[in-house]
C-alpha positions as CSV (number, residue, x, y, z in Angstrom):
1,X,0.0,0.0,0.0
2,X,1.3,3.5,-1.3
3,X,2.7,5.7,2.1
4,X,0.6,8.1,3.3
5,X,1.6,11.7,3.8
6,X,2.0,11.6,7.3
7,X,4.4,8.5,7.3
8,X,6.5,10.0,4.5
9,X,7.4,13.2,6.9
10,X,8.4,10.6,9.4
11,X,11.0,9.8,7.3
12,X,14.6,11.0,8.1
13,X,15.5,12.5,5.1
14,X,12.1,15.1,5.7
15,X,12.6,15.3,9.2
16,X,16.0,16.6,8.2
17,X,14.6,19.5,7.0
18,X,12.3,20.7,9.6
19,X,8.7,19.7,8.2
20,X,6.2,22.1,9.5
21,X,2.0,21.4,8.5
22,X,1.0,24.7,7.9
23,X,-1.7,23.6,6.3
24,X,-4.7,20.9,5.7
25,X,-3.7,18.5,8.6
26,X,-7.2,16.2,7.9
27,X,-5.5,15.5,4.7
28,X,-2.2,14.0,5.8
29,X,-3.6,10.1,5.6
30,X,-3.8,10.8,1.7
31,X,-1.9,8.1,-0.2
32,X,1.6,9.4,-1.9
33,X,1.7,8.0,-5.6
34,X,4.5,9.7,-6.6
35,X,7.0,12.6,-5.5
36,X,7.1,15.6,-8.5
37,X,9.5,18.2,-7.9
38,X,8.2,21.4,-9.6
39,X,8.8,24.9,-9.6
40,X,6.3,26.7,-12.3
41,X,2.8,27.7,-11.3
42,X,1.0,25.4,-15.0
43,X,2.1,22.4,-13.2
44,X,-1.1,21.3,-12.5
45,X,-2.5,19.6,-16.1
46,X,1.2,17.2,-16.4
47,X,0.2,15.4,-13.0
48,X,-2.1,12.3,-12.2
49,X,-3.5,12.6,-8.7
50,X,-1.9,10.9,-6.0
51,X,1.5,13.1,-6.1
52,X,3.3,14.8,-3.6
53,X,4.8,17.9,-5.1
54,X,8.2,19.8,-3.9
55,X,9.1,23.4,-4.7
56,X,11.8,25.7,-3.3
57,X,9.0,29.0,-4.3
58,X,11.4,30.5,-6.3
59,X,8.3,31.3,-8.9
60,X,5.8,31.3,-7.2
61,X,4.2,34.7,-7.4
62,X,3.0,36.8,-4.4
63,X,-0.1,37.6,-5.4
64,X,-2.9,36.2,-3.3
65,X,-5.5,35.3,-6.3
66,X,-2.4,33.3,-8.3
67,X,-1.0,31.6,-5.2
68,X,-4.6,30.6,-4.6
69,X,-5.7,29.5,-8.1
70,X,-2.3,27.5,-8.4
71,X,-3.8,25.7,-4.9
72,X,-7.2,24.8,-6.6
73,X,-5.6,23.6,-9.7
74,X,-3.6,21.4,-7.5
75,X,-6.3,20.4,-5.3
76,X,-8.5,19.8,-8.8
77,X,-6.3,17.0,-10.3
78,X,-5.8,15.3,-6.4
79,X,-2.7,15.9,-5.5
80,X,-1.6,14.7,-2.7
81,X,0.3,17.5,-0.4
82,X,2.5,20.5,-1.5
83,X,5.9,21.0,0.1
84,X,7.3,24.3,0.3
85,X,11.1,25.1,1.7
86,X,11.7,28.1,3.3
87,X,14.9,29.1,2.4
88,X,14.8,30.7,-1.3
89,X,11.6,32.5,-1.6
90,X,10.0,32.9,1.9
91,X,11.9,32.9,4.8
92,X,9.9,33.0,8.0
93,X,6.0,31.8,6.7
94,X,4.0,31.5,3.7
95,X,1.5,34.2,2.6
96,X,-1.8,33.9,3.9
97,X,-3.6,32.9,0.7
98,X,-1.7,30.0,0.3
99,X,-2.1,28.8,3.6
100,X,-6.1,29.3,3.6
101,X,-6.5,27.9,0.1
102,X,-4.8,24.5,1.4
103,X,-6.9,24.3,4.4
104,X,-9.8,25.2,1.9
105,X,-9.0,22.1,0.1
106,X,-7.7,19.8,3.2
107,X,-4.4,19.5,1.3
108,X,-1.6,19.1,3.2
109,X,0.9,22.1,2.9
110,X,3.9,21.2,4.7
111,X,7.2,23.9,5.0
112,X,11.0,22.7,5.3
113,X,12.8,25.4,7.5
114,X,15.9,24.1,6.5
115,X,17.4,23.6,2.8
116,X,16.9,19.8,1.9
117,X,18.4,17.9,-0.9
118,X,15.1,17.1,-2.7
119,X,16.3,13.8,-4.9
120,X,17.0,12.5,-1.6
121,X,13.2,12.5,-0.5
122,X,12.1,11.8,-3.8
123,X,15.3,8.7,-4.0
124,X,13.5,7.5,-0.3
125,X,9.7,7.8,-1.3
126,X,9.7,6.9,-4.6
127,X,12.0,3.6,-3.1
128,X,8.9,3.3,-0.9
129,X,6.2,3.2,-3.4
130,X,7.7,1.0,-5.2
131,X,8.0,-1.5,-2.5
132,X,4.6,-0.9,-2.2
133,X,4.0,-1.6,-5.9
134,X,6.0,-5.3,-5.8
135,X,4.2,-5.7,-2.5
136,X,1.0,-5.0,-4.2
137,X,1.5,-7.2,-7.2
138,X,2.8,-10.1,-4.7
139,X,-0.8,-9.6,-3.1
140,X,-2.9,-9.7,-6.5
141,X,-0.6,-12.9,-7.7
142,X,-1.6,-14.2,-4.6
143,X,-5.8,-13.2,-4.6
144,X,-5.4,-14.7,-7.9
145,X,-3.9,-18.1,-6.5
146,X,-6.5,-18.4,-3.6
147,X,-9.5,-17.6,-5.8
148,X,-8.4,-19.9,-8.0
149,X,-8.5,-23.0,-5.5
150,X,-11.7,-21.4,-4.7
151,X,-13.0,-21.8,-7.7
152,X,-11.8,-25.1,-8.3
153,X,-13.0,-26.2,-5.2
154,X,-16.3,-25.3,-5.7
155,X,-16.8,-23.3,-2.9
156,X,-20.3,-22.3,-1.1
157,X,-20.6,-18.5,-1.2
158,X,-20.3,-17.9,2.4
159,X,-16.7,-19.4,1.8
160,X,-15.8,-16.8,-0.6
161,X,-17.2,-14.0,1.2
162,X,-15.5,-15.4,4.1
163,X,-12.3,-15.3,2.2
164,X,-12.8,-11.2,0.9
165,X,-13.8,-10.3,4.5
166,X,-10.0,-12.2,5.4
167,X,-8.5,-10.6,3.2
168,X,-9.4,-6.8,3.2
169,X,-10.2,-6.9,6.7
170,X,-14.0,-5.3,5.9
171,X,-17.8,-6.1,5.8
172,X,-18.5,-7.8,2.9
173,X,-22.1,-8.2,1.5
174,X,-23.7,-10.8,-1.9
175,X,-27.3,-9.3,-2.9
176,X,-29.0,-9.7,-5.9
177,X,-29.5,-7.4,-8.9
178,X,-33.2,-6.5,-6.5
179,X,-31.1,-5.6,-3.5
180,X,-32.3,-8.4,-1.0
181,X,-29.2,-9.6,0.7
182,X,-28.1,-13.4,-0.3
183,X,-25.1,-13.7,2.0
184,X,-22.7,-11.7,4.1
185,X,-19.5,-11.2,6.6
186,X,-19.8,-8.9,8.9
187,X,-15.8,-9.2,10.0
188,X,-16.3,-8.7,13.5
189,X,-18.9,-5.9,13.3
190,X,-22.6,-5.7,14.2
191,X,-24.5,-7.7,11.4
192,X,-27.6,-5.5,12.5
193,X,-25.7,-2.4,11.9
194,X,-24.3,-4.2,8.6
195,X,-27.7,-4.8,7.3
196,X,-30.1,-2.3,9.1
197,X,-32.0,-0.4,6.5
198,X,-30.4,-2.4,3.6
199,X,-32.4,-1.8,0.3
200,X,-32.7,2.1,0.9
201,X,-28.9,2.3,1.1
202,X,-28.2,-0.4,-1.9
203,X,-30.6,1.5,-4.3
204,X,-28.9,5.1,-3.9
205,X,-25.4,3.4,-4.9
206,X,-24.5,3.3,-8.7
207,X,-21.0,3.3,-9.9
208,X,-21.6,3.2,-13.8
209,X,-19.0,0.8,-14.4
210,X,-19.0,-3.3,-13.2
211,X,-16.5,-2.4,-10.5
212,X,-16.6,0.8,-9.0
213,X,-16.1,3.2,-5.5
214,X,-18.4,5.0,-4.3
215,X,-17.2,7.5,-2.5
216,X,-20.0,8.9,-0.6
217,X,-21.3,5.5,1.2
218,X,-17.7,4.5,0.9
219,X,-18.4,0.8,-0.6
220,X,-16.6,-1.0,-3.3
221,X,-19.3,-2.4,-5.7
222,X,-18.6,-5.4,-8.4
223,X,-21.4,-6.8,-10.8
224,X,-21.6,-10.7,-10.1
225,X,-22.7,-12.8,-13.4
226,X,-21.4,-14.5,-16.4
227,X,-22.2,-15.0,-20.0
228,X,-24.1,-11.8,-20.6
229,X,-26.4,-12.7,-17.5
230,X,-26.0,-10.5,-14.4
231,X,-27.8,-11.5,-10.9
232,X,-25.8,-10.3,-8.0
233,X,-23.5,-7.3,-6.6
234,X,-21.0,-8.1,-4.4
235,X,-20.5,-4.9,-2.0
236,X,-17.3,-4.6,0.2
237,X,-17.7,-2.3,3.1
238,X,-14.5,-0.3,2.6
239,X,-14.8,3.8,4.2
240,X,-12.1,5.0,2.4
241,X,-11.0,4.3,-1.0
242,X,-9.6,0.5,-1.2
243,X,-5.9,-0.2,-2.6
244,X,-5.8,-1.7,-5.8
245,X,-5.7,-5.4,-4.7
246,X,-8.7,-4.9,-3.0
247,X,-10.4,-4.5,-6.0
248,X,-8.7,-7.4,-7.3
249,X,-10.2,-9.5,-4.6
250,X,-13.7,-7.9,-5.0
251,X,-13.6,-9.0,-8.7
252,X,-12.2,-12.5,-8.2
253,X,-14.5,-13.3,-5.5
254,X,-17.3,-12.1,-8.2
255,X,-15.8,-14.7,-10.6
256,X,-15.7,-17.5,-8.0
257,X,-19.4,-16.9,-7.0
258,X,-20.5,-16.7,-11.2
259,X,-18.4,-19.8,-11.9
260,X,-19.8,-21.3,-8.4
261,X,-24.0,-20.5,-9.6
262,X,-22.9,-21.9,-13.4
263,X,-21.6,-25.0,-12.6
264,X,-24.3,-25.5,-9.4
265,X,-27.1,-24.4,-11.5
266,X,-29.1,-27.6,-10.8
267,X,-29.2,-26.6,-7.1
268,X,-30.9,-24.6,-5.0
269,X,-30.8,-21.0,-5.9
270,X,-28.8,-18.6,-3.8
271,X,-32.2,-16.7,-2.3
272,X,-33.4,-19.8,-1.1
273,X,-30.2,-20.6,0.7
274,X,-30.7,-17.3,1.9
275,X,-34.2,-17.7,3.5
276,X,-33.3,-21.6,4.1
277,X,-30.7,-20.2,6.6
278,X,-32.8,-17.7,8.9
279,X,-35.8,-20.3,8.3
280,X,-34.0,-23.3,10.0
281,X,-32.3,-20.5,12.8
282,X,-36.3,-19.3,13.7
283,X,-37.1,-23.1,13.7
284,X,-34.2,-23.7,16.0
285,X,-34.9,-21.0,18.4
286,X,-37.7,-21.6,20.8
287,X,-40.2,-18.6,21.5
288,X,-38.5,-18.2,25.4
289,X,-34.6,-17.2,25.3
290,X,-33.6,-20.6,27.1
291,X,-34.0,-23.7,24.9
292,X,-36.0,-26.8,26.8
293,X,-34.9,-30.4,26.6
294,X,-33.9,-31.3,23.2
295,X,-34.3,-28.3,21.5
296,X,-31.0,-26.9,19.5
297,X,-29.9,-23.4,21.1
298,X,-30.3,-21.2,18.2
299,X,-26.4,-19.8,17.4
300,X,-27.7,-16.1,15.7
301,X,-29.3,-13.5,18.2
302,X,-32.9,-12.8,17.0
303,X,-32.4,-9.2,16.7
304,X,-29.8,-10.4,13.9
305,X,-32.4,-12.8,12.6
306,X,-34.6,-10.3,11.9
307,X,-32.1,-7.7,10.3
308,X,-31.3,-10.4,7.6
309,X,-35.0,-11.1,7.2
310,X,-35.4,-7.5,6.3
311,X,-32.5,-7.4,4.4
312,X,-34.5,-10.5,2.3
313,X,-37.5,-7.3,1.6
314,X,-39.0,-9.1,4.7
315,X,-40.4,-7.8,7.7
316,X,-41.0,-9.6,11.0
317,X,-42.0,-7.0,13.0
318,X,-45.7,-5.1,13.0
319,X,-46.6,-8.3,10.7
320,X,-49.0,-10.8,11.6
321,X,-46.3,-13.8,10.9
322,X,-48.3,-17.5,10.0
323,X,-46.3,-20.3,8.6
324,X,-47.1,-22.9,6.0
325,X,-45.9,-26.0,5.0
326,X,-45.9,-27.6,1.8
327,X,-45.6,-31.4,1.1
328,X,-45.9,-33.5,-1.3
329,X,-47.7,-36.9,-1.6
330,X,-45.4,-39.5,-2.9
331,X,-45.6,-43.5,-3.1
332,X,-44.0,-45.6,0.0
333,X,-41.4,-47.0,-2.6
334,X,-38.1,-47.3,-1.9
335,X,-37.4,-44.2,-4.3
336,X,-39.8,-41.8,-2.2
337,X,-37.1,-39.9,-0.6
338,X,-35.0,-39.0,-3.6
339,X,-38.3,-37.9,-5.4
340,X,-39.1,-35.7,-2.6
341,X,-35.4,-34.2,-2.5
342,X,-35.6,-33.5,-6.6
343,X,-39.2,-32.1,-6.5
344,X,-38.8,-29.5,-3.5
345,X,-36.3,-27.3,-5.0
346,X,-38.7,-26.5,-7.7
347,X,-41.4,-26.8,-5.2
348,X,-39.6,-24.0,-2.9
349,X,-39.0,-21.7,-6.2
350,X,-42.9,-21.8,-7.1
351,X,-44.1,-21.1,-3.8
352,X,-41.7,-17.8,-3.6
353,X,-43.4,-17.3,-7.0
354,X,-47.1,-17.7,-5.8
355,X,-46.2,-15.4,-3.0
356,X,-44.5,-12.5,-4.9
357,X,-48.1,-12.5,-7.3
358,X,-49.9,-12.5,-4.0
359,X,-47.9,-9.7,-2.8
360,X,-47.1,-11.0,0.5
361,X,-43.2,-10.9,1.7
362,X,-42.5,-14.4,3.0
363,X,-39.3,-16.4,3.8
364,X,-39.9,-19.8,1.4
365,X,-37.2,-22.6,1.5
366,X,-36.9,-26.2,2.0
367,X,-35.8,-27.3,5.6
368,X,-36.1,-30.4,6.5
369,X,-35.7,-32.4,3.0
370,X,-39.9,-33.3,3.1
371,X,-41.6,-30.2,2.7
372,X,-41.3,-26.3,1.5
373,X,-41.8,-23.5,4.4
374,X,-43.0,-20.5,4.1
375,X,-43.4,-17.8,6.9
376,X,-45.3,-15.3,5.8
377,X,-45.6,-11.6,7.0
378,X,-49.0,-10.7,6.5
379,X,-50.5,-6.9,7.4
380,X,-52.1,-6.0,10.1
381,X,-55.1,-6.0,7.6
382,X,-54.6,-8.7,5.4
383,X,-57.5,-11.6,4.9
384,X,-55.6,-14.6,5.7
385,X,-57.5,-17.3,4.7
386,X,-57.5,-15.2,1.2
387,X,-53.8,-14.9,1.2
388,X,-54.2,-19.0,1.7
389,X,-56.6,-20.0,-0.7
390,X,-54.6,-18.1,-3.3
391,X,-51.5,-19.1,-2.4
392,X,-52.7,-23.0,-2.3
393,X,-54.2,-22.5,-5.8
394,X,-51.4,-20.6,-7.6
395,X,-48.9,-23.3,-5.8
396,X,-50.6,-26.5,-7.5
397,X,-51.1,-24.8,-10.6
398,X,-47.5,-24.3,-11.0
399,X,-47.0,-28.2,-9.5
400,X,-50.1,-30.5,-11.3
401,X,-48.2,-33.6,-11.2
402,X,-48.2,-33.5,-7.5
403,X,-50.5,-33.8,-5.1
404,X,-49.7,-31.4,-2.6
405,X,-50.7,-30.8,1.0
406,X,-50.5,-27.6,2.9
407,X,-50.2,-27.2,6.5
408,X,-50.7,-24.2,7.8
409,X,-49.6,-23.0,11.6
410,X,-50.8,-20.8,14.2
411,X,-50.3,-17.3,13.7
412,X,-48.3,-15.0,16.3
413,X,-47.4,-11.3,16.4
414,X,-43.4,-11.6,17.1
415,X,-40.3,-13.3,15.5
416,X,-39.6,-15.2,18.6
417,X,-42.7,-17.0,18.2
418,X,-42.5,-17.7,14.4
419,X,-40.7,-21.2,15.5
420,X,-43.6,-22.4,17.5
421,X,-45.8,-21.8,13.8
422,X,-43.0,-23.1,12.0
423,X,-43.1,-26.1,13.6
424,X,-46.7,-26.8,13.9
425,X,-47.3,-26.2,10.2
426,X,-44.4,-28.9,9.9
427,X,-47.0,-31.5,11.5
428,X,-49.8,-30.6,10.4
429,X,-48.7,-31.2,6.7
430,X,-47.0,-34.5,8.2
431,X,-50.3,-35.8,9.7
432,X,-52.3,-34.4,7.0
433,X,-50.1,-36.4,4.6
434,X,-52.3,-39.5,5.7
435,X,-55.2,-38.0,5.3
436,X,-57.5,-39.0,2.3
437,X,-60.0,-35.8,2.6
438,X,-58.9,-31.6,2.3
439,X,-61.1,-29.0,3.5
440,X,-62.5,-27.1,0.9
441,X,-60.5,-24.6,1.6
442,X,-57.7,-26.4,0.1
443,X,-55.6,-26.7,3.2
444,X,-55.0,-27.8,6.4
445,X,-55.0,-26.6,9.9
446,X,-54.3,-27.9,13.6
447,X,-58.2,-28.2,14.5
448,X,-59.1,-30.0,10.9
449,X,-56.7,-32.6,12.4
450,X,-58.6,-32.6,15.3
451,X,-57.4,-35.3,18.4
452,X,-55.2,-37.4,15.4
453,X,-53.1,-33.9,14.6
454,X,-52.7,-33.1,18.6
455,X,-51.0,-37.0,19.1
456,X,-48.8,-35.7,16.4
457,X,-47.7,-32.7,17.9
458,X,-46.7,-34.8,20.7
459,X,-45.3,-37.8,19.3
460,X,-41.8,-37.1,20.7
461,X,-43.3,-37.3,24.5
462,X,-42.4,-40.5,26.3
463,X,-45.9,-40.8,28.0
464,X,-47.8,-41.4,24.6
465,X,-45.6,-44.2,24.1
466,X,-45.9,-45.4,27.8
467,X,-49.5,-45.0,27.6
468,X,-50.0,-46.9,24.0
469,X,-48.0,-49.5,25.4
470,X,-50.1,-50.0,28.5
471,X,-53.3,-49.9,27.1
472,X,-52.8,-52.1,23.9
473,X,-49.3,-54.0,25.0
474,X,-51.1,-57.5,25.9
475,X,-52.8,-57.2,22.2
476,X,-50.1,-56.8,20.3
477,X,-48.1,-59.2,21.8
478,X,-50.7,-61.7,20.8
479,X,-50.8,-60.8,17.7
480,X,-47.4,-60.9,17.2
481,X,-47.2,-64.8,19.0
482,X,-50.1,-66.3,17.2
483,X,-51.2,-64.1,14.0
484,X,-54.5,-63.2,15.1
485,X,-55.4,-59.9,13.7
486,X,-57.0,-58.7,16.8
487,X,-55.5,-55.0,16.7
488,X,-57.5,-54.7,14.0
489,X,-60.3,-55.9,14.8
490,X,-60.1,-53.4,17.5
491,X,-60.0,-50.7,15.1
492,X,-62.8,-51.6,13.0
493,X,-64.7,-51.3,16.4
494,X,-63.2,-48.3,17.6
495,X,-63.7,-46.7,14.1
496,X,-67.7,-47.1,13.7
497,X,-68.5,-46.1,17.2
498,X,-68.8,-49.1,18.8
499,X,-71.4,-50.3,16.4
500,X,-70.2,-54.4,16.3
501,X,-72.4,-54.9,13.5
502,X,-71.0,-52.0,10.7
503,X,-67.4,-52.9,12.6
504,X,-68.3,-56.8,11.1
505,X,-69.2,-55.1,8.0
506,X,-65.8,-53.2,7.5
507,X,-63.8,-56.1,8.7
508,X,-65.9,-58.5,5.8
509,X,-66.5,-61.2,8.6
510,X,-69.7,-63.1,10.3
511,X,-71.2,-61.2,12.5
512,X,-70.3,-64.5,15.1
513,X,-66.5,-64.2,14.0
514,X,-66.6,-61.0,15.0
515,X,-68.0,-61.4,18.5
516,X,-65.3,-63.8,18.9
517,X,-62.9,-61.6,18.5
518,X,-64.5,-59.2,20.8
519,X,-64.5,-61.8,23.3
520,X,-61.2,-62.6,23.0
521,X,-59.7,-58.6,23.2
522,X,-61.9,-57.6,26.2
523,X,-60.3,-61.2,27.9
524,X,-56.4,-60.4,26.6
525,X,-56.8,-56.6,27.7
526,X,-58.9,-57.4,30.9
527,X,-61.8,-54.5,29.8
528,X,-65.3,-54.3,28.7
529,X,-66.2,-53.1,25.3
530,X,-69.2,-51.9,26.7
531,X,-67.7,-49.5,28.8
532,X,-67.6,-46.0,27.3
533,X,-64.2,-44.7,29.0
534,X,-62.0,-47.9,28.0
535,X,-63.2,-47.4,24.0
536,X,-62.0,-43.8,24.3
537,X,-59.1,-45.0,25.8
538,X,-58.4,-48.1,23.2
539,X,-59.0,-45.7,20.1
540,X,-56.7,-42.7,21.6
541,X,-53.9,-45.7,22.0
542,X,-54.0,-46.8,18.1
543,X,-54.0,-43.2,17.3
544,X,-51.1,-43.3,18.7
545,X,-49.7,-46.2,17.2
546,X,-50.3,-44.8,13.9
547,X,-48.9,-41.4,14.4
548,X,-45.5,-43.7,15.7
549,X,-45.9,-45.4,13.0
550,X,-46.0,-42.6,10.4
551,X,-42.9,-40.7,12.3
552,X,-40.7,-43.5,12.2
553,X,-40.3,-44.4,15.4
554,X,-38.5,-47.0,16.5
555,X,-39.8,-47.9,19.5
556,X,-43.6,-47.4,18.6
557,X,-45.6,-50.0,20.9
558,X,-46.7,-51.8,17.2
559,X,-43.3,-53.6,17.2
C-alpha cells in the first residue's frame, strides 16, 4: 500500500529539513503515488493525482488570487500534499492565501525550514512506493492463487465471502440485482448495523461501471454474473477508498461466485439458501430465550435474525407472521425420498413465486428435505384465509403432477414465536399427509386434524408411548405370537363407534367371528367393550400407534 503523507514526513531524510503542517492536517492520511519536484505555477494539467509535489517557491508569485488558483488547480487533479522550503523565496512563513486555500481544500501544505536535498526525498519515497507496488503485485498474484482453488474447489458462497472479508479486513455483502441480501460477513462488526436499512442504502449506490467506488457510502461495488447474464452485486464495506488489490479480490471473489452458480445451476438458488438459513435458525430458536430439553440453542441472536429477514424485503415485526408447510404426496417405494429431495427445490421456487403475485413478503425454502416453508408476514389487515386459498391454488397450478398438502400453523405477532408456527405447520402437513379428505378450503390446519393432529404434535413425549403400550401391549403381543389380527379388529370397532355390527361389516367377517374376537380382546386386555371410558381410551392408544408409526419411530408399541 502507497505511504501516506504523514508516514513520508516521518521519514529521516524530511525530518532533516524541519517539516512544519501549515496547512490541511485532515488530509495527511492521503496516499503518496509519486514525488514531482516542480517549480512553475502550470504544473497542475502534467500530474495524475496521487502526487506529492516539492518546490523551493522561487516562482511562485505573491499575489494572493495566483498563489490561490495554483492551490485549486492542485487540489482539482488530487494531489496529494504540496511541500514548500523556506529558504529561497519565503523565509519566515508562507502568505496567507496560500495557507487558507490549502486548508480550503484539506491538502496538506507542509514547509522545510531548512534547505533539503530534494532527490533524496524523492530517492527515499519513490523507493517506498515501489515497495509498495511489488508488495502489491505479490498480493494480486496471490488473490489470484486463492480464488483460484476457490474456484476449483467449488466453494459455497459464504466461503468466498468469508475469504474477501479475510482478506481486506471489511464487511462484505452478496445481494442480488433487487437488493435483497443473499449472503454476508460482517468481519467482526454488528450484522444489525451491517444490514439495518439495507435496500434504501443499496438502491442510492451506482457506480456506472461493473466495478466501482463510491465514494459517498464509501463501498466498493462489483457486478456478479457471467455469459451476458447478471444476478448479484458483491458490495465490500470499505470507508475510504480501497488499494488496488482490493479490487482485485472484489472482482475475483465475483468470478468464484458466477463460476460457483454456473456450474451449481441444478441446485438450489442462492435466495433460497438465503431464506433456508434464517428459516432453519427461527425453527431452532424456541419462543422463550432458554431452549427446553432437546431443542438446538439457536447460534444467531434474534435481533440479527430479523435484520437479515429484512435485508431479504421481509419484515418480521408489526406483521402478523403464520407459517405454511408444503408437502408433497409420494408412493412408499423405496425411491420416495430421492423424489421428494428433486421435487422440492422446484417446489420452494414456485411457492416464492405464488407469493411475490400475492404480494405477500415471506421467507420460502426447504428445511427439513420433506416439505417447503413458508413464513409469511401478513399486514395487520390482510384476509388470511384469502392470502391462503390463493396461495394454495397458484402453488398447484405451477405443481399439477403432484399432489400437494399444505399445513398451515398458528399465527403470532413476534419473530420469537414464528418457531412455534413453524413447527406446527411442519406437523400438520405431516399428519395431514395420511389423510385422504382436504377441507374445501384447500388446506389444512391444527383443528381439521382434530385429536389425530394433537397426538402428532406430541409424538416425541415418552408418556404417549408409555400410555399406548399399557393400554394395547397384551394385544399386540398376541398378535405378534399367534397371527391373530385382533388390533384390528379393535380398530374396525373403535372406528364405527362401537357399532359391532358395521365394525363386522368393515372387517368383511360373520357377525359371530366377529364377537369372537371381541371376546377374545376384552379377555387379553382385561376390559369391557361396553364401557364408554376404556373405548376412548383403546382408540386414543392406536391413534397413537399410527402417528409412531408414520414418524418412524422405532420404538412405537406396534413392534
Amino acid at each position: 500500500m502507497y505511504p501516506t503523507v504523514a508516514e513520508v514526513l516521518a521519514l529521516p531524510v524530511v525530518r532533516q529539513g524541519g517539516p512544519h503542517v501549515v496547512a490541511g492536517a485532515d488530509g495527511l492520511d492521503g496516499r503518496v503515488r509519486w514525488v514531482h519536484v516542480a517549480e512553475i505555477t502550470e504544473i497542475a494539467p502534467l500530474l495524475k493525482g496521487g502526487e506529492l509535489v516539492l518546490t523551493t517557491g522561487v516562482a511562485l508569485p505573491d499575489d494572493d488570487d495566483t498563489l490561490a488558483r495554483y492551490v485549486d488547480d492542485l487540489a482539482a487533479v488530487g494531489v496529494a500534499g504540496l511541500v514548500v522550503e523556506l529558504v529561497r523565496h519565503w523565509h519566515e512563513r508562507l502568505p496567507h492565501a496560500l495557507a487558507a486555500a490549502a486548508d480550503k481544500h484539506r491538502l496538506p501544505l507542509i514547509t522545510l525550514s531548512r534547505e533539503t536535498r530534494y532527490v533524496t526525498i524523492t530517492e527515499a519515497v519513490n523507493g517506498l512506493i515501489v515497495d509498495a507496488q511489488v508488495d502489491e503485485l505479490r498480493a494480486a498474484a496471490q488473490v489470484h492463487e486463492t480464488f483460484t482453488e476457490l474456484t476449483v474447489a467449488g466453494a459455497q458462497p459464504h466461503v468466498v465471502l468469508r475469504e474477501v472479508a479475510r482478506l481486506t479486513g471489511h464487511a462484505v455483502v452478496l445481494e442480488t440485482l433487487a437488493h435483497d441480501v443473499l449472503a454476508y460477513d460482517a468481519c467482526g462488526t454488528d450484522p444489525r448495523d451491517l444490514l439495518s436499512d439495507w435496500h434504501r442504502r443499496s438502491r442510492g449506490v451506482r457506480t456506472g461501471d461493473r466495478t466501482g467506488y463510491d465514494t459517498r457510502t464509501g463501498w466498493l461495488v462489483t457486478v456478479v454474473g457471467a455469459r451476458g447474464r447478471d444476478w448479484g452485486r458483491l458490495v465490500v464495506v470499505c470507508g475510504e477508498r480501497p488499494p488496488h488489490r482490493h479490487v482485485v479480490v472484489a472482482e475475483r471473489a465475483a468470478s468464484a461466485l458466477a463460476v460457483h452458480r454456473l456450474v451449481d445451476g441444478a441446485a438450489e438458488s442462492l435466495e433460497r439458501q438465503a431464506h433456508r438459513d434464517v428459516l432453519a435458525q427461527l425453527l431452532a430458536g424456541p419462543a422463550t430465550p432458554t431452549p427446553g430439553p432437546g431443542q438446538v440453542a439457536p447460534t444467531t441472536p434474534l435481533s440479527e435474525l430479523v435484520a437479515r429477514a429484512e435485508a431479504l424485503h421481509v419484515p418480521l415485526t408489526g406483521r402478523r407472521l403464520l407459517a405454511v408447510a408444503i408437502r408433497p404426496r409420494l408412493t412408499g417405494d423405496s425411491g420416495a425420498t430421492a423424489s421428494a429431495g428433486s421435487l422440492l427445490p422446484d417446489l420452494a421456487e414456485a411457492t416464492a413465486l405464488a407469493t411475490r403475485r400475492a404480494r405477500v413478503p415471506a421467507l420460502v425454502a426447504g428445511v427439513d428435505g420433506t416439505s417447503v416453508h413458508a413464513l409469511l408476514a401478513l399486514s395487520p389487515q390482510a384476509d388470511a384465509d384469502a392470502v391462503l386459498r390463493r396461495l394454495g391454488r397458484e402453488v398447484r397450478q405451477t405443481r399439477p403432477s403432484a399432489t400437494l398438502v399444505l399445513g398451515v400453523g398458528s399465527a403470532v405477532d413476534t419473530p420469537a414465536e414464528a418457531g412455534r408456527s413453524l413447527v406446527e405447520a411442519g406437523h400438520v402437513a405431516a399428519a395431514a399427509l395420511h389423510r385422504d379428505r382436504c377441507p374445501p378450503r384447500g388446506y389444512h390446519r391444527l383443528d381439521d386434524l382434530r385429536l389425530f393432529g394433537l397426538l402428532h404434535l406430541l409424538a416425541e413425549d415418552d408418556r404417549l408411548h408409555t400410555f399406548a403400550r399399557r393400554e394395547l401391549g397384551p394385544l399386540l403381543d398376541k398378535d405378534a405370537a399367534t397371527g391373530s389380527r385382533l388390533v384390528e379388529a379393535l380398530r374396525r370397532f373403535c372406528e364405527h363407534g362401537g357399532n359391532k355390527s358395521a365394525a363386522a361389516a368393515a372387517s368383511h367377517t360373520s357377525r359371530t367371528a366377529y364377537y369372537q374376537q371381541l371376546a377374545r380382546i376384552e379377555q387379553t386386555l382385561e376390559v369391557s367393550l361396553d364401557d364408554p371410558e376404556s373405548i376412548v381410551s383403546l382408540h386414543v392408544a392406536l391413534l397413537i400407534t399410527d402417528v409412531l408409526a408414520l414418524s418412524g419411530d422405532n420404538d412405537h408399541p406396534s413392534e
